[in-house]
Each structure stands twice: as C-alpha cells, then as structure tokens.
N, C-alpha and C positions, 0 to 999 in steps of 0.2 A: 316550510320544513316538512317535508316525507316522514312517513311511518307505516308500518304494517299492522291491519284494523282487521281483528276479526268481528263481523259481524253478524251476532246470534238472533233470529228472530224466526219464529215459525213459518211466519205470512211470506209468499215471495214475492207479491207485491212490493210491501214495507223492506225487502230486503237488498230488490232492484231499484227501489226509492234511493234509499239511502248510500246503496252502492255509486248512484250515479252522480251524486254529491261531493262523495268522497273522491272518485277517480276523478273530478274535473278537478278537484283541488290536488293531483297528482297520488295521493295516498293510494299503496298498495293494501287490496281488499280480497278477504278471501271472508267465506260465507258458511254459518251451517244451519238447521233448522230446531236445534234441541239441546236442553240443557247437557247431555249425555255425550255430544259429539262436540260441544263448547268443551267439556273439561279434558277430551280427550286430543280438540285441536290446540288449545292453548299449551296442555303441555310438552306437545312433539312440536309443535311450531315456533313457541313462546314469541306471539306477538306484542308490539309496542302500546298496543290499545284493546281495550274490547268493551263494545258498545253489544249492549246486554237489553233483550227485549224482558218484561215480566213476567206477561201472563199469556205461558206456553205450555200442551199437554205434557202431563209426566210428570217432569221437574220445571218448576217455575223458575225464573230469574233469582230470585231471593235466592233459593236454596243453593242455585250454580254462585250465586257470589259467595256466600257462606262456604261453599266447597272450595273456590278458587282463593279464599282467604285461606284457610286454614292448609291450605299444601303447601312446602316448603319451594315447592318447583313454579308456583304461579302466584303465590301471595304479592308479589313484587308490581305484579303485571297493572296497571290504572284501570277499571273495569265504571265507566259510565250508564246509567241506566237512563235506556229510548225505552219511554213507556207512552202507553194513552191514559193511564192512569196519572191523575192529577192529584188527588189527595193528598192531604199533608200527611196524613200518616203513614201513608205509603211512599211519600218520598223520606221523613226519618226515616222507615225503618231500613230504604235502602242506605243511607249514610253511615245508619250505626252500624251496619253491615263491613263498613268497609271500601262505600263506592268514593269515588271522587268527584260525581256530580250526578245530577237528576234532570234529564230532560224529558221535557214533554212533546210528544207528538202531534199533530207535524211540528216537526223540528226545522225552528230558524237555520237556515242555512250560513250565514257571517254568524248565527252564537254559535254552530256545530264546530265550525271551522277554526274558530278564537280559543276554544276550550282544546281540541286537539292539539293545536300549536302551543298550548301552553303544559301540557300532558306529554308532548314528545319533545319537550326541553328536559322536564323532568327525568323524564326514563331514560333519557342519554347520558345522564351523570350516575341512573342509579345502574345501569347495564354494564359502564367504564367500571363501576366500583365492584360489580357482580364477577366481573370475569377477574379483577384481582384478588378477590376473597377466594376466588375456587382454584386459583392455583399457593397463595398461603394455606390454604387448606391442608392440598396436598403436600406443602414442604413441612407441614405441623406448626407452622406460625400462628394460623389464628382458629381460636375453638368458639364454644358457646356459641348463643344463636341471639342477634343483636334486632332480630325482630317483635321479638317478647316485652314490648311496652305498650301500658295503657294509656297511652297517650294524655296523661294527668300531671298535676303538678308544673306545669309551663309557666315560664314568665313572660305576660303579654302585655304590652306595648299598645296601649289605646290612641288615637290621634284625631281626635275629635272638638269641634268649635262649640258642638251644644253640650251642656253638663249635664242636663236631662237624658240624657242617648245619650252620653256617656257612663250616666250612673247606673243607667240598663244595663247596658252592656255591661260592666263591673259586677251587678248583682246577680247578672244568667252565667257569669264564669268565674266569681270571686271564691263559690265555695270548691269548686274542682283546681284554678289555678293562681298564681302571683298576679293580680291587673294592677300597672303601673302608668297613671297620666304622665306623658312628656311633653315635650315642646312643637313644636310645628315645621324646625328645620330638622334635615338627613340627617348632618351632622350628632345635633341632639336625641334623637331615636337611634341612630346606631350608636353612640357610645353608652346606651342604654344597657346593649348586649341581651335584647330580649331571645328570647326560642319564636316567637310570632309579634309579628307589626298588623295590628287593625288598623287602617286610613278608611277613614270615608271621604269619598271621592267627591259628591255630593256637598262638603263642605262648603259655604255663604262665606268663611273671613279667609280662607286660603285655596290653595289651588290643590284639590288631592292626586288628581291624574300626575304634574309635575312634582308632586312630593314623593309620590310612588317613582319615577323615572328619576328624581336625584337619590333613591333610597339604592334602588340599584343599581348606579353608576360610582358609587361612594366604596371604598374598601371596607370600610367599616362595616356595612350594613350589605354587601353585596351577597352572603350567604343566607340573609335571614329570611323566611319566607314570608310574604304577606299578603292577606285575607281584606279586598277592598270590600267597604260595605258602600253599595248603589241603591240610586234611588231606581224602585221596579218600573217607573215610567218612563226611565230613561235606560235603554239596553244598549245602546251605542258607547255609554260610556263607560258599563262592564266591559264589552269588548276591548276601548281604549286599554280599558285597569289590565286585563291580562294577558292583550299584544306588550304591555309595557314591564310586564314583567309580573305581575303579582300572580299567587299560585292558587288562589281562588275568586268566588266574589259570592257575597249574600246579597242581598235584597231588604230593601227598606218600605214600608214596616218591617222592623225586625220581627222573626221570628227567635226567640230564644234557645226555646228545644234543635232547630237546625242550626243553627249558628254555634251550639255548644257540640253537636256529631260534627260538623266542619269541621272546628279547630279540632277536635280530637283526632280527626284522620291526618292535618296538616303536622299537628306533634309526630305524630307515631314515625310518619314517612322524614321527617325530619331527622329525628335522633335515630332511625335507622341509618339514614344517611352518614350522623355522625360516627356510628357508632364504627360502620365500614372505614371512614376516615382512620378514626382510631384504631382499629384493628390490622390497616394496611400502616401506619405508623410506627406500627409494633414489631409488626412482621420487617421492615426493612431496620427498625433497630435491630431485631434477631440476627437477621442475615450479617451485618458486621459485630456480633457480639460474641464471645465465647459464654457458649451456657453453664459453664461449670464455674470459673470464677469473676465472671460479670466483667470481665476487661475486652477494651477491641480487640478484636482477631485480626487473624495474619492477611484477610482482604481489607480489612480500615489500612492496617499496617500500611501497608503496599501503595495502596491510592497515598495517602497523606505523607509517607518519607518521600513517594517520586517528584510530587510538588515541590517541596522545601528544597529537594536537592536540584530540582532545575531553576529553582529562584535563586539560590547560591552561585550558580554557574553561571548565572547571568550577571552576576556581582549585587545580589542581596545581600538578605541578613543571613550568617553562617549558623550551621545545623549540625548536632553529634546524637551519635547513639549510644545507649547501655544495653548491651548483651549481658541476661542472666541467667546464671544454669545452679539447678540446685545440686547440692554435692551427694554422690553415693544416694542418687533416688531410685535406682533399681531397690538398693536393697531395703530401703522402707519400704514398697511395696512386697518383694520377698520376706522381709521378715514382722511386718506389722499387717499386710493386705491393703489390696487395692482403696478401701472406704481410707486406711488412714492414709494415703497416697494423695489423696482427692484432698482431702483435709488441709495438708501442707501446700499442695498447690494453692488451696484459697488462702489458708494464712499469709503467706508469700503475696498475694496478689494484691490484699489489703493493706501490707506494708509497704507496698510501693508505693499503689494509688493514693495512699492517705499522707505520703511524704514527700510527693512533687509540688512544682509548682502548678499553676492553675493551665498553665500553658503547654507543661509537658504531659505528652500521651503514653500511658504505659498499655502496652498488648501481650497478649499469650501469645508467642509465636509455634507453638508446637511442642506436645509432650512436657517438657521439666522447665523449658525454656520460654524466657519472657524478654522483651524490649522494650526500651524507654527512647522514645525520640523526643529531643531537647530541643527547641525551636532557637535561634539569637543566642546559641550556645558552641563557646571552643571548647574545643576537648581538654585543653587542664582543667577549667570548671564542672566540667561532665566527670571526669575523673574524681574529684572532690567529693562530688553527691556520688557517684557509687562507692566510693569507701564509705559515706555516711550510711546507706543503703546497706552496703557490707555487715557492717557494726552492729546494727539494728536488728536484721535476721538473727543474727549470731546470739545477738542479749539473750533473748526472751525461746524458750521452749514450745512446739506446738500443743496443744491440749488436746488428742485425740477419741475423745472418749473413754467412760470407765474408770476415770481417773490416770488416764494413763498421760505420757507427754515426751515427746521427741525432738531432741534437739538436732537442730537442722542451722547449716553452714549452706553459704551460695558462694559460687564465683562468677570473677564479673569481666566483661568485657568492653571496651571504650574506643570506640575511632570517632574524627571529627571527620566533615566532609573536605576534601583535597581538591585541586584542580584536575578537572577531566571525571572528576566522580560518578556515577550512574548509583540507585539505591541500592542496586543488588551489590557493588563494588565495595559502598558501603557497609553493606551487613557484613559482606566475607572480611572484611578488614576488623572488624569489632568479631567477627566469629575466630577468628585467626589471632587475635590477644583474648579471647576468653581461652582457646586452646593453650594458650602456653600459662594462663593462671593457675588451669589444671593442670599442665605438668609440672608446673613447679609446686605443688602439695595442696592446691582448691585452699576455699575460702581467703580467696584476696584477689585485689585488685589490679590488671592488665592494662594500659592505653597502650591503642597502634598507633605509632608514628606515621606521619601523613607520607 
C-alpha cells in the first residue's frame, strides 16, 4: 500500500538513507530539513505520513509534533519519530506528544515498512471521513470539533494466558480506564464491544497472531482497534501483529508509562474516528429531515413513495396517500406572525406523527402542506384515518405562547395508487381531492377515485 511520507531530518545523509527505503517500497517521498519547513510542507501538502527526525537546530522534533498536534489542518496527519535517540524518556515524551510510534536509528527496514503499511490503512478511512465532514460543514450539518478528547475513560479488552501480566497491565491502565479480562476466542472479545483489544501475541496456551486475524475478519470486532503486546526478542512477530491488522504493538518487558501514552493515542484517534461516523450520520439524517418540524422532507418523500408505487405495479402490496393542508394559514401568520405560524406547523406535525402507524411515514411536503404515505393500504382505509386525523387537529387549540391559543382546522386529501400509477400521478391525484375538500368549505375529508 503507497502513501505520501514527508520526511523531516536535518542530516541529508539520514534523509537519502531513508528516502531510498521508502522509494523501493514504492512510497511517495518528499523531503525538508527543518522543523519550520515540516510545519509549512505538511500543511500545503497534507501528507499521509510524517517521519519526524528529533534533534534538529532551531525547532527540535518535539516542538514540530506539539505544533502539528495542536493545528486543526495537520492534527490528523500520523507523525512517527526516526531518532538516534534511544531513551525511554524520550521516546514517552514523544508519545504523549501525540506520535504514533518511536523509532530508533538505524531504522529496521521490514519494522519501517510494517508500521507504514499499517499508518496508511489508517489514514485512508480517517481522509474518506475528512473530506465528508468539510463538505457537512459547509452544508451546516455538522459543528463542534470531535478532536477534543483525552483519550481517557476506555474500556479495554485484556486477552492474556498469564494473570501476573495480566494484573500489570490492569494496574498501569485501571486508574485511567475500564480493563475487562475476556475469553480467548473473536467471538467473545468482540461482543465485548471494548474501545481497545490488548492480545499478546507471545501468548504459551493460544495463538495471538490468529486471534488478532479472527478479530479482524469478524463483524463484531472488525472496527475495534488493537494494541499486540510482543515479546522484544522477537520483532518478526510485531510485524506479523500489524501486517494482520492490529493498530499498534508494545514490547515485552512491559513498559507501563509507554503502554499507557499508546493506548491514549489509540483512544483519541479512535473516537475521533467515531465521532466523524456520527457526525456524517447526522448530516445525512439532516439532509432528508425537515428542520422545523422534525418530519421527512419532500426528498425522503420522493425516494420512498417511488418505491412503493413500483412495487404496486408490479402486483405487490397496495399503497395510498394523505394530502394535508392546513386551513386559512396565510392568515395566522398575518394575523398572529410568522413564530405562531411555525408553532402550528409543529403542532400539526406531532399530531400526525404520534397517530400513525409504525409503518406509515408522515412528511412536510412544502409550506402548510404535509403527506402521509400508507404502506399495504386502499384508500377507503386511508380515507378513515384522515377523518380520524381531521377530528384530532380540530379538537384541541394550538398554544402559541403568552397564553394565547389558535384554533386550527386541516383539509385533507386521499388517492390510493391506480393502475399505470407513477408517484407524481399519485400526489396530483390526492392534490386534486384535497382541492375540492377546499372548495367545498376546508376542514373535511376528500378521497380521489382511482
């Protein structure tokens, strides 16, 4: 799998090094020498990776990831740190930083390649998610900023044969998050529904590599992301853990303090992930919603009567509609203003919705006007529930504010679907007996004969 790898390193040695790594494993590589020119190519280029040297004049590594964390235009970006620097405390501090991994110089060329491959899986579901949040953006569907988590509070999924390393691990992440021992098949870890799955790979009574490959071959558990814990004498079978899917890997002797900046980076990028899910979830409930009285709009409309009416014509179940219009609604807005206008629309929309069945869909079709399509329904039945529907509006007054309250009448209109139907044939036929309800004096009931 290709990606575009900006790579930051003062040295041009270590840069042609690495360059020539990358390009034989096909990765597109563009190069600079300075924190300064890192923060200024990543955000005009926004590439899929960036392998981040440390200790460079000026602005050091540290400070460029701390910068490219904290910008709304490159936060996103996976930022690996190629250092000669091996200390522990300097690989934390690049983690809590925000990196996604710390390598040490010279850099294994299959771990270089394994970690990439598994970074540019990543970033093609978070770029697909990116480019539909910026255009919800633009249509006003989705606000707030779904980046703004401490990555805290997770529930994680331990799967481990020894209890000693197991109760480690629980005790370095029990006071930050939920750790939950499961079972040792996919099955039982994904109906878990954890936010993270720890496997050790390394495991004596099971196989973790193929419990890793049935975790992400399983529906259940195919979104979750997971943290293999390897033994460090053995690197060939990190690389298996994260060609097979998992979205990190520790090292055994556990380290605590790293293994707790890990999951923290894997939470955050996760519920971001989700939070994009949700947020593009919203936005396409919007787009068929009417925002004022919470009913489909006249594009749900549209899709879902054209259906019904071709499944009719093909000799399914039969389908009608109720055309509603409310009566003399110029002049409540004339004489009471637009806010109590709004009002009676929602009133109306709640008496619909709250009076069908589970199966009929009531929509705003425009201005005063609403629709009800009836699924496995003839129009003498359809006819029945709108006089019910008629009655109903009629009883009870709207409460417009201030104490005040408007009595409001609808008229209604009814066709079933006919032979040779189309839905627009349809609507005109239910529009064409709500017109003569209204000539004949509003607030009552019309069916068009088919």
């Amino acid at each position: 799998m290709s990606a575009r790898v900006l790579l930051v390193d003062d040295l041009e040695l270590n840069r042609k090094l690495l360059e020539a790594q990358l390009r034989r494993e096909y990765y597109q590589v563009s190069s600079v020498a300075s924190g300064l020119e890192a923060l200024a190519a990543a955000k005009a280029d926004q590439p899929d990776i960036i392998l981040l040297d440390i200790m460079m004049p000026g602005m050091d590594g540290f400070e460029v990831c701390a910068r490219l964390k904290a910008d709304p235009a490159t936060r996103h970006i996976p930022v690996v740190f190629v250092s000669a620097l091996d200390e522990r405390v300097d690989r934390l501090r690049g983690l809590e930083l925000g990196a996604d991994d710390f390598l040490t110089k010279p850099v294994d060329s299959a771990q270089l390649t394994a970690r990439m491959r598994s970074l540019a899986r990543l970033k093609i579901v978070t770029d697909e998610l990116r480019l539909r949040e910026a255009a919800g953006r633009q249509l006003g569907a989705i606000d707030g900023d779904p980046w703004r988590d401490n990555g805290l509070g997770a529930r994680i999924v331990i799967v481990d044969d020894d209890t000693r390393r197991a109760a480690a691990i629980e005790a370095a992440l029990g006071g930050q998050h939920l750790v939950v021992p499961v079972g040792r098949s996919a099955v039982s870890v994904g109906q878990a529904r954890p936010d993270l799955i720890l496997v050790t790979a390394a495991a004596a009574a099971f196989d973790g590599l193929r419990l890793i490959a049935g975790l992400r071959s399983s529906a259940a558990s195919r979104n979750i992301p997971i943290l293999a814990l390897c033994d460090g004498d053995q690197p060939d079978a990190a690389l298996r853990a994260l060609d097979l899917g998992a979205h990190d890997v520790a090292y055994l002797p556990l380290d605590e303090d790293e293994l707790a900046a890990r999951v923290r980076t894997i939470v955050k990028r996760k519920r971001y992930v989700e939070a994009m899910r949700s947020f593009l979830d919203r936005g396409l409930e919007m787009a068929v919603t009417d925002q004022l009285t919470g009913l489909s709009n006249r594009r749900f409309l549209t899709t879902q009567l054209q259906g019904l009416v071709m499944r009719a014509a093909r000799g399914g179940e039969p389908v009608s509609v109720i055309l509603a219009d409310i009566d003399h609604f110029k002049a409540i807005n004339d004489t009471h203003g637009h806010d109590a206008g709004d009002e009676v629309l929602k009133a109306l929309a709640a008496r619909l919705s709250t009076s069908l069945r589970p199966a009929d869909m009531a929509c705003r079709f425009g201005g005063e006007e609403f629709v009800i399509i009836m699924p496995n329904t003839f129009a003498d039945f359809a006819a029945m529930v709108a006089e019910r529907l008629r009655r109903d509006v009629a009883a009870a007054p709207v409460a417009i504010g201030g104490g005040r309250e408007i009595a409001v009448t609808a008229s209604f209109g009814v066709a079933g679907v006919a032979a040779g139907d189309t839905a627009e044939r349809l609507l005109k036929r239910a529009d064409e007996a709500l017109y003569r309800a209204k000539q004949a004096g509003r607030n009552r009931v019309v069916a068009e004969a088919a």
